[in-house]
TIRO-2110 file (N, C-alpha, C; in Angstrom, 1 decimal):
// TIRO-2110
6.3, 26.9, 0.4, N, 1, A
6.6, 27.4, 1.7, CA, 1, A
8.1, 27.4, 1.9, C, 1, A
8.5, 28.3, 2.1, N, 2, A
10.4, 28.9, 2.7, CA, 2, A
10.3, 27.3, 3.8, C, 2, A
11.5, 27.2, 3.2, N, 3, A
12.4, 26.0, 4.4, CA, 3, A
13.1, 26.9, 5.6, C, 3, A
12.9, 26.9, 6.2, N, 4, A
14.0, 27.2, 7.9, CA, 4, A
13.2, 27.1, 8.8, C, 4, A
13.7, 27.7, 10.4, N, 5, A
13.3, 27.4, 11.4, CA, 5, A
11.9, 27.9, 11.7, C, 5, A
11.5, 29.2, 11.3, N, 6, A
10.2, 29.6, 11.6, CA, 6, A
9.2, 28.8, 10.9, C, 6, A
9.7, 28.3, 10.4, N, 7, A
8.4, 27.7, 9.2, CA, 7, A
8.4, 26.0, 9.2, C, 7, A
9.2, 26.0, 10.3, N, 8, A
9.1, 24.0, 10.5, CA, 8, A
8.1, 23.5, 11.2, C, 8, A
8.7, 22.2, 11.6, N, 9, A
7.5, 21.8, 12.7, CA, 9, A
8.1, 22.5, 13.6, C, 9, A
7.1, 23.2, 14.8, N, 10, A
7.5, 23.7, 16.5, CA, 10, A
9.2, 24.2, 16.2, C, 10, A
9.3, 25.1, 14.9, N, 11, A
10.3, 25.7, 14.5, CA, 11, A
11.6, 25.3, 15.0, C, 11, A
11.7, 23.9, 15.2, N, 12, A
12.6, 23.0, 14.8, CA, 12, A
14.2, 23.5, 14.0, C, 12, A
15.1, 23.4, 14.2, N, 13, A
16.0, 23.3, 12.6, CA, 13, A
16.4, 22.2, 12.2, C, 13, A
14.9, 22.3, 11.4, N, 14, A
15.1, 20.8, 10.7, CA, 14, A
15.5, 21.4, 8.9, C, 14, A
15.8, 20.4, 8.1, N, 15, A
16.4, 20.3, 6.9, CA, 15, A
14.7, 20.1, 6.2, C, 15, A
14.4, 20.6, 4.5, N, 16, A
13.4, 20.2, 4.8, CA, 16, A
12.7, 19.1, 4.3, C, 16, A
13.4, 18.0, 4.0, N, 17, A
13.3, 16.8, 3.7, CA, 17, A
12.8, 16.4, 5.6, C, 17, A
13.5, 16.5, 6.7, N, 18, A
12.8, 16.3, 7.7, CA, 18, A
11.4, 16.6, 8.5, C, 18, A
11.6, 18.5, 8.1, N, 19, A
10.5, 18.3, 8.8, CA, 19, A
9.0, 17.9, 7.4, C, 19, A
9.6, 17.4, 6.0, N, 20, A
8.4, 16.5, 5.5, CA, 20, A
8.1, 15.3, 6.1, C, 20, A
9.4, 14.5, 6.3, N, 21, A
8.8, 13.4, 7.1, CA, 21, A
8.3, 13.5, 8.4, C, 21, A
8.5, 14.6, 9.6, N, 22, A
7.7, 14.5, 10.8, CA, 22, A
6.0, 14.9, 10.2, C, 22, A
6.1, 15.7, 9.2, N, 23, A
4.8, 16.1, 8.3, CA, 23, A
3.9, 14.6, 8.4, C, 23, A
4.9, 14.2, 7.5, N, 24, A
4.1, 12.9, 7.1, CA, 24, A
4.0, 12.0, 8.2, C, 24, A
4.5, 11.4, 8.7, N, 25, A
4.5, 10.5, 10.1, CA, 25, A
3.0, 11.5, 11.1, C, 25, A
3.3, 12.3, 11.2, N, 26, A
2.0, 13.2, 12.0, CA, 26, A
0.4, 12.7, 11.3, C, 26, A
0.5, 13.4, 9.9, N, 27, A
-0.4, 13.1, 9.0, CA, 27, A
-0.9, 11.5, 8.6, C, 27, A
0.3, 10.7, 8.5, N, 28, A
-0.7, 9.2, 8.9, CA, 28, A
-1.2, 8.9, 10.3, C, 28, A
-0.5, 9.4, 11.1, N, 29, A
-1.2, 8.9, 12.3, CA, 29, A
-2.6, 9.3, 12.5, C, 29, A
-2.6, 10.6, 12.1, N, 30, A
-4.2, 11.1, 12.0, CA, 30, A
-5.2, 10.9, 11.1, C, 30, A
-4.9, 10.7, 10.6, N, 31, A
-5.6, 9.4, 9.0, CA, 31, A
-6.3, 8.3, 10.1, C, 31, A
-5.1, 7.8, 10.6, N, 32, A
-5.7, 6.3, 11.0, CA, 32, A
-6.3, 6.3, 12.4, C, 32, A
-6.5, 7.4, 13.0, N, 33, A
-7.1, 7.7, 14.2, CA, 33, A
-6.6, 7.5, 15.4, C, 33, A
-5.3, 7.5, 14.7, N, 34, A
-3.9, 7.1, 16.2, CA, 34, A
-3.8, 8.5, 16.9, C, 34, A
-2.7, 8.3, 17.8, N, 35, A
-2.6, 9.8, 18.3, CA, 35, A
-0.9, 9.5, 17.7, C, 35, A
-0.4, 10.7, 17.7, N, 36, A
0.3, 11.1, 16.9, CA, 36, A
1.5, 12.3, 18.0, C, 36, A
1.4, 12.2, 18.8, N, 37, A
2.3, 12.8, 19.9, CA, 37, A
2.9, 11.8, 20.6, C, 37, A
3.7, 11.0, 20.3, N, 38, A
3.9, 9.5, 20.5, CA, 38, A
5.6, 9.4, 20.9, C, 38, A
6.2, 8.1, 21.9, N, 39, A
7.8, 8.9, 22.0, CA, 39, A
8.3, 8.1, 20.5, C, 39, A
7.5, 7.4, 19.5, N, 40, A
8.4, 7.4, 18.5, CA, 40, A
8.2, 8.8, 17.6, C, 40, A
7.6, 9.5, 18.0, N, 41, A
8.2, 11.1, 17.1, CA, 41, A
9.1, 11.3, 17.6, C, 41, A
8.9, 11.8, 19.2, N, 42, A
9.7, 12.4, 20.0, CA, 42, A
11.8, 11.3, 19.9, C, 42, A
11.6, 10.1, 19.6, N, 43, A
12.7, 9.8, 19.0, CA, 43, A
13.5, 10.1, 17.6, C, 43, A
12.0, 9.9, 16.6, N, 44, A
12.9, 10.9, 15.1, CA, 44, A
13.1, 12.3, 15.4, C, 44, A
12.6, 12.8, 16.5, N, 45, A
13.4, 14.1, 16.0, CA, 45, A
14.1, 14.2, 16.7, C, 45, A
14.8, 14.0, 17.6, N, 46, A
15.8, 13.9, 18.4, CA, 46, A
16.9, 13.0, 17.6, C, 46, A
16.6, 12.4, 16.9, N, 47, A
17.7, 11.9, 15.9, CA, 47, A
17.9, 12.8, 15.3, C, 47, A
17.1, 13.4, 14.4, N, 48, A
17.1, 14.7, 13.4, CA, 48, A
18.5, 15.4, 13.8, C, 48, A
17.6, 16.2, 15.3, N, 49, A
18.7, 16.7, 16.0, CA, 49, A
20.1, 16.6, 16.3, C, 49, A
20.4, 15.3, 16.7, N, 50, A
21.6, 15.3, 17.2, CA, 50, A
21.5, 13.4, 16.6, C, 50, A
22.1, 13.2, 15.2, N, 51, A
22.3, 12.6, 14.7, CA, 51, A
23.5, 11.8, 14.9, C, 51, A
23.4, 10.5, 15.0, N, 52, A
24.7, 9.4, 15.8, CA, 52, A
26.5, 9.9, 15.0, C, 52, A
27.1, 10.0, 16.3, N, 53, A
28.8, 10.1, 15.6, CA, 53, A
29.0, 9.0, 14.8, C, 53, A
30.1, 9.4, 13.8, N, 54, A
30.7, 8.2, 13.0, CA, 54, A
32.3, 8.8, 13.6, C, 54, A
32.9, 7.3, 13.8, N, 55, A
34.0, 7.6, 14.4, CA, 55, A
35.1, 7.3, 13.3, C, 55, A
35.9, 7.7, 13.2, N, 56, A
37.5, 7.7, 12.6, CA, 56, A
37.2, 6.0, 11.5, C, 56, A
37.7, 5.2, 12.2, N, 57, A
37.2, 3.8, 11.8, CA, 57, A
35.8, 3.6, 11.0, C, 57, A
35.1, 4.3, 11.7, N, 58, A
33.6, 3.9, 10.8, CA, 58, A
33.5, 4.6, 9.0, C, 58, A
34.6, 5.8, 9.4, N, 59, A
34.5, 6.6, 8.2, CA, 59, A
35.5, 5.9, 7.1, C, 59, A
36.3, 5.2, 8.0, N, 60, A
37.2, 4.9, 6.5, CA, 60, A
36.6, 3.4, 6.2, C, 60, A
35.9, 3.0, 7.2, N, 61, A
35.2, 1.8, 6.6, CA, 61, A
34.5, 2.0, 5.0, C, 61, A
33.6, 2.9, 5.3, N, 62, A
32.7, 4.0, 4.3, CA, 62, A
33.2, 3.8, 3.1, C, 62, A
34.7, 4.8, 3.4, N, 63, A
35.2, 5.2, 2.3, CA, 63, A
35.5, 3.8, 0.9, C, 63, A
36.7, 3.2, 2.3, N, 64, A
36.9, 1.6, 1.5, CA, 64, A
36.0, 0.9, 0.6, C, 64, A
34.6, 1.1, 1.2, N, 65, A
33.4, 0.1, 0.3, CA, 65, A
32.9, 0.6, -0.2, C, 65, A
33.2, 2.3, -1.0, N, 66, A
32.4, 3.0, -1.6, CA, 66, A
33.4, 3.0, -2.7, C, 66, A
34.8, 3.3, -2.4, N, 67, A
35.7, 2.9, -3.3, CA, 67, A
35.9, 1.4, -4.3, C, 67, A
35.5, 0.6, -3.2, N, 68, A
35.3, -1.0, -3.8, CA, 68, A
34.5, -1.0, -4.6, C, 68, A
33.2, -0.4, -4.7, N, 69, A
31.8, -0.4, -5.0, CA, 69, A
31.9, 0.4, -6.4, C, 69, A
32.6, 1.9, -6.3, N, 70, A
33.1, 2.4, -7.5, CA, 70, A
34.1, 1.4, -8.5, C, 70, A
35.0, 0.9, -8.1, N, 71, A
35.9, 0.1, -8.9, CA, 71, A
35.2, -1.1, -9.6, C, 71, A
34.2, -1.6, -8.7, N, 72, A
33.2, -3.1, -9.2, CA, 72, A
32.5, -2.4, -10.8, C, 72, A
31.9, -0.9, -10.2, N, 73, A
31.0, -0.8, -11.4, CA, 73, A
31.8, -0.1, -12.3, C, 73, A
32.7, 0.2, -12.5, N, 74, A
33.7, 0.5, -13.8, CA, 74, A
34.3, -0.5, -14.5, C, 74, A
34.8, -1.7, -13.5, N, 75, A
34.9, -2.9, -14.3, CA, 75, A
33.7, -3.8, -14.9, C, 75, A
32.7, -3.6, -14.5, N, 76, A
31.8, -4.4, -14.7, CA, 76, A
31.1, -3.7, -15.9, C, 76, A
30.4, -1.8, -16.2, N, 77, A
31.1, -1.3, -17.1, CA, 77, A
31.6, -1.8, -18.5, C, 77, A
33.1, -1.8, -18.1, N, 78, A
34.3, -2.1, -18.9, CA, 78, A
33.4, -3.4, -19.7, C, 78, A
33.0, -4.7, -18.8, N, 79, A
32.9, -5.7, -19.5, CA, 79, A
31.4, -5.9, -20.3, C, 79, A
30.7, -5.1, -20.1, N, 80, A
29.9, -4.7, -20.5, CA, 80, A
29.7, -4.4, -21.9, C, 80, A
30.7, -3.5, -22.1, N, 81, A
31.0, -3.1, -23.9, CA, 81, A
32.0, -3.8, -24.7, C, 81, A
32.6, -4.5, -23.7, N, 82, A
33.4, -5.6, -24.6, CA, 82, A
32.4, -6.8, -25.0, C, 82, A
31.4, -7.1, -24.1, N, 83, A
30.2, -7.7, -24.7, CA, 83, A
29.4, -7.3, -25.4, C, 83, A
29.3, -5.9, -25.9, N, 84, A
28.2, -5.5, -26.8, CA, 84, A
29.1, -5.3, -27.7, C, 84, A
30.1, -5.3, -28.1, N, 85, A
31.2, -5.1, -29.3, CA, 85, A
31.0, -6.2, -30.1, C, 85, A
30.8, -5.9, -31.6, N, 86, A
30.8, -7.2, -32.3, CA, 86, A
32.0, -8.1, -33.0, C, 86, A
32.1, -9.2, -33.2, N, 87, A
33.4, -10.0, -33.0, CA, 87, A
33.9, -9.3, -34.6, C, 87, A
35.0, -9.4, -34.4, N, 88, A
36.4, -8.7, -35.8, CA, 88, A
35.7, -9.7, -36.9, C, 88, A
35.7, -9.1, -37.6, N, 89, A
35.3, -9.7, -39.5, CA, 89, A
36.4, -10.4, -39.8, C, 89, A
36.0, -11.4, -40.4, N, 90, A
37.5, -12.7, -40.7, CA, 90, A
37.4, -12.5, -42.2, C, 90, A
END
């Protein structure tokens, strides 16, 4: 099925990784005999929608511990192959 807005849930512009999960969230509730028109739908998709700001600060927080995070696993890496290297012949 084509991804966009005619073809979503209640033609939504959802992404379509979302409207799989309002798919699925719908589809277990009806499984289990729940009702399924519920305000915790009516909250994920209103997230969907209009998804929380990240402000100035929050973003370079991000960046900082993605950076940190990259640096850990290149050194760790690094020591990695200096431990699978075998010791110099004497």
């Amino acid at each position: 099925m084509e991804a966009g807005p005619a073809h979503t849930y209640s033609r939504l512009p959802l992404s379509p990784e979302q409207d799989s999960e309002i798919r699925h969230y719908i589809h277990g509730r009806q499984r289990s005999g729940l009702p399924w028109d519920t305000a915790e739908l009516h909250a994920m998709i209103a997230d969907m929608l209009e998804p929380p700001e990240v402000d100035e600060e929050d973003r370079q927080s991000l960046s900082g511990s993605m950076d940190k995070e990259s640096a850990a696993a290149r050194l760790d890496g690094d020591t990695d192959r200096e431990e699978a290297r075998p010791p110099p012949a004497s």
